[in-house]
PAZAPA-4460 file (N, C-alpha, C; in steps of 0.05 Angstrom, whole numbers, plus 32768, in hexadecimal, padded with zeros to 4 digits):
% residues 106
    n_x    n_y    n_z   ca_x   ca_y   ca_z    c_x    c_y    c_z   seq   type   mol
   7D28   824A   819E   7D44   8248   8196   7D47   822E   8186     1      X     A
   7D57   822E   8170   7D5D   821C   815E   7D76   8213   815F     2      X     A
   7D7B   81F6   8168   7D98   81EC   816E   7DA3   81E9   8152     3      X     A
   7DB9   81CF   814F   7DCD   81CE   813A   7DBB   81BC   812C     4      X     A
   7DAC   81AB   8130   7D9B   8198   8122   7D83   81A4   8114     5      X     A
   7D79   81C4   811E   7D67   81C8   8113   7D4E   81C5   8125     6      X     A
   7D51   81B5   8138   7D3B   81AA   814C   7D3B   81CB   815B     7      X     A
   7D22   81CE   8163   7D1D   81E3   817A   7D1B   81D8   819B     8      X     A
   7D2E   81E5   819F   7D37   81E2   81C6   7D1F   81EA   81CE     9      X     A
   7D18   81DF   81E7   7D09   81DD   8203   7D0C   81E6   8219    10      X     A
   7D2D   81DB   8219   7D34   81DE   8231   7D37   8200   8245    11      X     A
   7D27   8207   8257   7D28   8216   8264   7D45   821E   826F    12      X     A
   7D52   8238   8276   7D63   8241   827E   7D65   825C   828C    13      X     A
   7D5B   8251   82A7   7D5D   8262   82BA   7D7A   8270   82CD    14      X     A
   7D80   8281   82D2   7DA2   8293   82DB   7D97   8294   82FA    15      X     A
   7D9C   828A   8310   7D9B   828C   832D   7DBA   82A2   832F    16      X     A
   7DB6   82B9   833B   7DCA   82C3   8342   7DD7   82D0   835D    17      X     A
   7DE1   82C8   836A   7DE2   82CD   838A   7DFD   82E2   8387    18      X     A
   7DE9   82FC   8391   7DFA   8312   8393   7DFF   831F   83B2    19      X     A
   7E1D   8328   83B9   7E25   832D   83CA   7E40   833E   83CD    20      X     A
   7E43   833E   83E3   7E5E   8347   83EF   7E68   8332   83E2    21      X     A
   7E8A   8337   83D9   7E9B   8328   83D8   7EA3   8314   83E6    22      X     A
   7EA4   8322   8401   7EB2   830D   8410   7E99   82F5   841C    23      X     A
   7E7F   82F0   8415   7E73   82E0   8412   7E68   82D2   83FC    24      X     A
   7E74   82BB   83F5   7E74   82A9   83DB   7E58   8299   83D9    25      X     A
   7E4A   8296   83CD   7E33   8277   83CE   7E3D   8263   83CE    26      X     A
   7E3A   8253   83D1   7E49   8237   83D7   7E44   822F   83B3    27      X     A
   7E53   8218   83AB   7E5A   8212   8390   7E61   81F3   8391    28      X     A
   7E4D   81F6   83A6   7E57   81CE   83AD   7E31   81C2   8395    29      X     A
   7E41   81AF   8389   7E2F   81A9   8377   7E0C   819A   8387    30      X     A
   7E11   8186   8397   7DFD   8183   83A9   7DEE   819D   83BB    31      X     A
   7E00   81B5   83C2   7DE6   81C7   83CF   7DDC   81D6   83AC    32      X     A
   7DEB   81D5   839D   7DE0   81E5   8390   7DCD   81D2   8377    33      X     A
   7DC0   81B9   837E   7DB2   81AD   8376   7D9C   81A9   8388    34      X     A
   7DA1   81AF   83A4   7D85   81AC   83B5   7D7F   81D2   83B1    35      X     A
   7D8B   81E2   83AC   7D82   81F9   83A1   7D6A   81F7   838C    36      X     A
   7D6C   81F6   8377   7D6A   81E8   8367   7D4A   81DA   835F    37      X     A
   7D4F   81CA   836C   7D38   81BB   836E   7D25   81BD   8386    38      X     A
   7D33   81D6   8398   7D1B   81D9   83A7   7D0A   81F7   839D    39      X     A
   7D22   81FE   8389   7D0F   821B   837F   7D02   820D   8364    40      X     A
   7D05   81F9   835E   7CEE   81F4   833C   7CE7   81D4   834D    41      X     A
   7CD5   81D5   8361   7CC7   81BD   836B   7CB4   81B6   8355    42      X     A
   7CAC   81A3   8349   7CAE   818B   8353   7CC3   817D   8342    43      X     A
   7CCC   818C   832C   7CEE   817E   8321   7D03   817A   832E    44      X     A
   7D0B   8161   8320   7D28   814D   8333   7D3E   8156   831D    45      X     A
   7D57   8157   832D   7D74   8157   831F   7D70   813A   8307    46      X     A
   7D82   814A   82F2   7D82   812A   82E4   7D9B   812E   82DB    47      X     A
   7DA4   8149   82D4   7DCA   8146   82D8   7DC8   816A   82E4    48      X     A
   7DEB   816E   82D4   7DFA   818A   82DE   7E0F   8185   82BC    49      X     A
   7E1C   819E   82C1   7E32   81A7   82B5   7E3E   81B7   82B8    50      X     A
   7E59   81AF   82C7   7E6E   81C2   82DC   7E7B   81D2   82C3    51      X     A
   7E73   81F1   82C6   7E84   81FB   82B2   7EA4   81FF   82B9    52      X     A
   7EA7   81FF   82C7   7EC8   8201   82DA   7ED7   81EC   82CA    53      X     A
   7ECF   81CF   82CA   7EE2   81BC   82C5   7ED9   81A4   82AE    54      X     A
   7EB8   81AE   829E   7EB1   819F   828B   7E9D   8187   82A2    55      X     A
   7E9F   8183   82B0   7E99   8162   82B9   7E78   8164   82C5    56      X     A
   7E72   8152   82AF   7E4B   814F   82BC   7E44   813D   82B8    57      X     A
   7E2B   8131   82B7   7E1D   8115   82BC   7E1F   8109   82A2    58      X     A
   7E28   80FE   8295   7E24   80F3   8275   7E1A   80DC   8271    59      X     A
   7E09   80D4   826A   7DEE   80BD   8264   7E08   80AF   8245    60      X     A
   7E1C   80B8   8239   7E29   80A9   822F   7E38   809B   8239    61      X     A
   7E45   80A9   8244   7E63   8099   8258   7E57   8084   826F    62      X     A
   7E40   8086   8271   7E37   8071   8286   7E2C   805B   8275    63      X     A
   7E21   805A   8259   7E22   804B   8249   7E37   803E   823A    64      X     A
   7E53   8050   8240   7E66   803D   8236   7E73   8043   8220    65      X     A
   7E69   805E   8214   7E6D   806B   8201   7E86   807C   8205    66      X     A
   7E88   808D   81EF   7E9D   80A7   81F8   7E82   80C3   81F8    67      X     A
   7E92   80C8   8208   7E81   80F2   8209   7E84   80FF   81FB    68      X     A
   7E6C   8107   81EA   7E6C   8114   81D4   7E6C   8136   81E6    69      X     A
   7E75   813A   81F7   7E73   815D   8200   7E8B   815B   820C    70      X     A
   7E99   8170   81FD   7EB2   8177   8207   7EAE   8194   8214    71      X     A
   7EC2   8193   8227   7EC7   81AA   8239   7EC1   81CC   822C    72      X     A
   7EB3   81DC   823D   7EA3   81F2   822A   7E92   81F7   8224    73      X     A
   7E90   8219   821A   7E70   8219   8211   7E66   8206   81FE    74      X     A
   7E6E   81FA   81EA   7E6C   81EF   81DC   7E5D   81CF   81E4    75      X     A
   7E6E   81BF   81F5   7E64   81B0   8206   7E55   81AF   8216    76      X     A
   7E4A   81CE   821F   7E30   81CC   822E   7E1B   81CF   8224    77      X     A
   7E1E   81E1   8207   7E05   81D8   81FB   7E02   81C1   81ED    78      X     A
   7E17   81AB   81E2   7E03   8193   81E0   7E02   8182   81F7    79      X     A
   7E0D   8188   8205   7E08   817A   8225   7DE2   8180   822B    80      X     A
   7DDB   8195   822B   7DBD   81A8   822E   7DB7   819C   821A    81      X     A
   7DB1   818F   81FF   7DAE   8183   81EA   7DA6   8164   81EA    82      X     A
   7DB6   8156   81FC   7DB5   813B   820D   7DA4   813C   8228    83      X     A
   7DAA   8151   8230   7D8F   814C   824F   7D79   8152   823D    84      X     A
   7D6E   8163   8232   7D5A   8160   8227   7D4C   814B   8214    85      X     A
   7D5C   8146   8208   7D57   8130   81F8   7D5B   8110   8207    86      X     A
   7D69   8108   820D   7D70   80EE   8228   7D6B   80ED   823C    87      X     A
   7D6B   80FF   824A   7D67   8104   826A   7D54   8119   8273    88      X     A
   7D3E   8117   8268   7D21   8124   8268   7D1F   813A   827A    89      X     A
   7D36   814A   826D   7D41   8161   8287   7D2A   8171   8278    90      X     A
   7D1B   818F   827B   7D0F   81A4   8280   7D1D   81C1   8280    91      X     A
   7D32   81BA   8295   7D2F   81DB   829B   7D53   81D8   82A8    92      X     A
   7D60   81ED   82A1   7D7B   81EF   82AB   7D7E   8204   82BF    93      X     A
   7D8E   8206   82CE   7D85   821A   82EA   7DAA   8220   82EA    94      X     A
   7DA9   8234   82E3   7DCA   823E   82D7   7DD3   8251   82F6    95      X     A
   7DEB   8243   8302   7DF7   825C   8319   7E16   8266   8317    96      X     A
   7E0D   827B   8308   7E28   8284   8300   7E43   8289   8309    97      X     A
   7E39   8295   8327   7E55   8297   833B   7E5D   8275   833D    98      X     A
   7E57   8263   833F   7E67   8243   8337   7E65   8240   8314    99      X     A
   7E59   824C   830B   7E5A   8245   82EB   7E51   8220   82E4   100      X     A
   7E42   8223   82F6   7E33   8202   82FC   7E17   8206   82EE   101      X     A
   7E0A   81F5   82D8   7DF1   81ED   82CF   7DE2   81D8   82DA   102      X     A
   7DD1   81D6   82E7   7DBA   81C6   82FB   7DAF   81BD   82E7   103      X     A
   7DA5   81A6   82D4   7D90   8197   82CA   7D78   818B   82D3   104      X     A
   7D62   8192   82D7   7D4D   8186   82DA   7D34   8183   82D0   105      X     A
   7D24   8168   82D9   7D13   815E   82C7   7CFD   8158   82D9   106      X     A
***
């Protein structure tokens, strides 16, 4: 796959999908669903997320002091997946749709 730069993506993107009865939900709490995660692609560590619900994930800009170049959206999650890969020596994204939450790890 060929991003906006032309560069060819890496990044892995795997869909975990927990199917059920309705009236039993998976949990969507961002910590179980990062020891998920990283106990199904051992020996990779979290290095961020990206909550599709409300835009908000780990940004290696904003902790530098910068402004965030990823705004809320598909749009923002792929150059968000653009920055873990490239900054945050992420690998592989572990996508769970019923939270619409992206797992980063490296």
């Amino acid at each position: 796959m060929t991003n906006a730069e032309g560069r060819t993506d890496t990044l892995a993107r795997i869909t975990v999908r927990l199917d059920g009865p309705a009236e039993y939900r998976g949990t969507e709490i961002i910590g179980d669903l990062r020891v998920i995660a990283e106990t199904l692609y051992y020996p990779f560590k979290f290095v961020g997320f990206w909550d599709g619900q409300t835009g908000n994930h780990l940004c290696p800009q904003t902790q530098a002091g910068q402004s965030c170049p990823h705004p809320p959206g598909d749009a923002g999650r792929a150059a968000y997946a653009s920055t873990v890969e490239e900054r945050m020596t992420g690998e592989l994204e572990v996508h769970f749709p019923h939270a619409d939450l992206s797992i980063f790890l490296g």
